[in-house]
N, C-alpha and C positions, 0 to 999 in steps of 0.2 A: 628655579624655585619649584618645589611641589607642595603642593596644594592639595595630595592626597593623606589617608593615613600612614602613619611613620613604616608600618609593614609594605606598605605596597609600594612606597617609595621606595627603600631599601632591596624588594625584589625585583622594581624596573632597572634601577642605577647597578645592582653588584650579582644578582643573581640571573645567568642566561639560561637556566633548566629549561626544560620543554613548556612550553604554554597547558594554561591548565587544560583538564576533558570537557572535553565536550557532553552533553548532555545526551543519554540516548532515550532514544521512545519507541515499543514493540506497538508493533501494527500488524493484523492481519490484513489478506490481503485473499479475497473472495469473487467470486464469477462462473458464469458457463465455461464449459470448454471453447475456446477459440474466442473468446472478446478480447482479449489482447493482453491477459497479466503478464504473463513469461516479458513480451516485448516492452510492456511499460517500463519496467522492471529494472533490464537492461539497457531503456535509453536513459533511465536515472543515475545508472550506474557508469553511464559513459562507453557500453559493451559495444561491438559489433552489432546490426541484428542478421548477422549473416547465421546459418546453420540454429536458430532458434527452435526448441522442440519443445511440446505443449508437456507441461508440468505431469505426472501422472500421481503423483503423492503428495508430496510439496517439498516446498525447498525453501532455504532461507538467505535473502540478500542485509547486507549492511548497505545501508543507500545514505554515504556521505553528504551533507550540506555543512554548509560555513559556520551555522551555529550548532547545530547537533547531529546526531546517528540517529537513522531511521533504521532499525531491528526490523524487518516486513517476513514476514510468514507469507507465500504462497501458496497456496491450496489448491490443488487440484480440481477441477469445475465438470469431470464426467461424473456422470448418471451415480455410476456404483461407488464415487468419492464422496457424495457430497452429502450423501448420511454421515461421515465421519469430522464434517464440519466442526461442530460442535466440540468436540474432545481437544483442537488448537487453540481454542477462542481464553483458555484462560490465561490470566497476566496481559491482556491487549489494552492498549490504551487508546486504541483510535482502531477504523475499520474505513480499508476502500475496498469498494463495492464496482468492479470494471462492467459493464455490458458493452455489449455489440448493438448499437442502434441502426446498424444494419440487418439486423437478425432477423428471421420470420416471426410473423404474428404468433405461433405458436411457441418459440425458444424466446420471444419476449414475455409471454406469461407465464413462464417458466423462469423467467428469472426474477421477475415480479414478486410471484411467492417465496421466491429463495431469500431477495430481500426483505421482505414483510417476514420473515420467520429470525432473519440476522436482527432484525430491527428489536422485536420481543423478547430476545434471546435474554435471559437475565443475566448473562455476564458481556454482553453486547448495548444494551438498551438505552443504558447510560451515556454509550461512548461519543466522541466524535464521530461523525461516518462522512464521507469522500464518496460521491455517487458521479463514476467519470462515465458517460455517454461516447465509446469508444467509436473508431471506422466514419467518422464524420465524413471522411475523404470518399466514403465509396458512394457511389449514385443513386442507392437504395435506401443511404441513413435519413431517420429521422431527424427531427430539429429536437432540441432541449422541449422545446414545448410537446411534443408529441409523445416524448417519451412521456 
């Protein structure tokens, strides 16, 4: 017996087509050079992280999960990229923000303002934002609190 609508019964019982899509959702995906996007990236993706090399422009992952597609824009995080931030950021529906909390006090306030600037961004402001505190593992990171 079904219990649902006559369509959907009809599509469980006689029709085997593909399952419906999934839902996708464009995310930027922002940081210094070396906090860890490129790597995030590719353990999302199930990649190696063997032969990994830092973004110099950006790149774009589909980052599969069970209920939907993560569309991620990477962005490259050196000095002379990161004025070009801005010009990726339209159409995003969410923003992760990667740092290195093991970083020097100086490439932390530098990323500090890089985030306070994504934050005001008028087509950022709105969004979701993902602030991952990356290199936990290394003996110099800070704590969540610290950052």
């Amino acid at each position: 017996v079904c219990f649902a609508l006559p369509w959907q019964c009809f599509r469980a019982l006689c029709c085997k087509g593909p399952p419906p899509p999934r839902p996708e959702y464009d995310l930027v995906c922002i940081g210094l050079s070396g906090s860890g996007k490129t790597t995030l990236l590719s353990q999302l993706c199930s990649e190696s992280p063997e032969n990994i090399v830092s973004t110099t422009g950006f790149s774009i992952k589909a980052v599969p999960f069970q209920n939907a597609i993560l569309n991620v824009k990477e962005l490259g995080g050196a000095d002379n990229i990161r004025k070009y931030w801005s010009r990726y950021y339209q159409g995003s529906q969410g923003v992760i923000f990667v740092l290195d909390s093991a970083s020097s006090e100086d490439d932390l306030e530098t990323a500090r303002n890089e985030l306070h600037s994504a934050l005001q961004h008028p087509q950022l402001c709105t969004l979701p934002f993902l602030i991952l505190a990356n290199h936990q593992d290394k003996p110099a990171a800070r704590s969540v609190q610290e950052v």
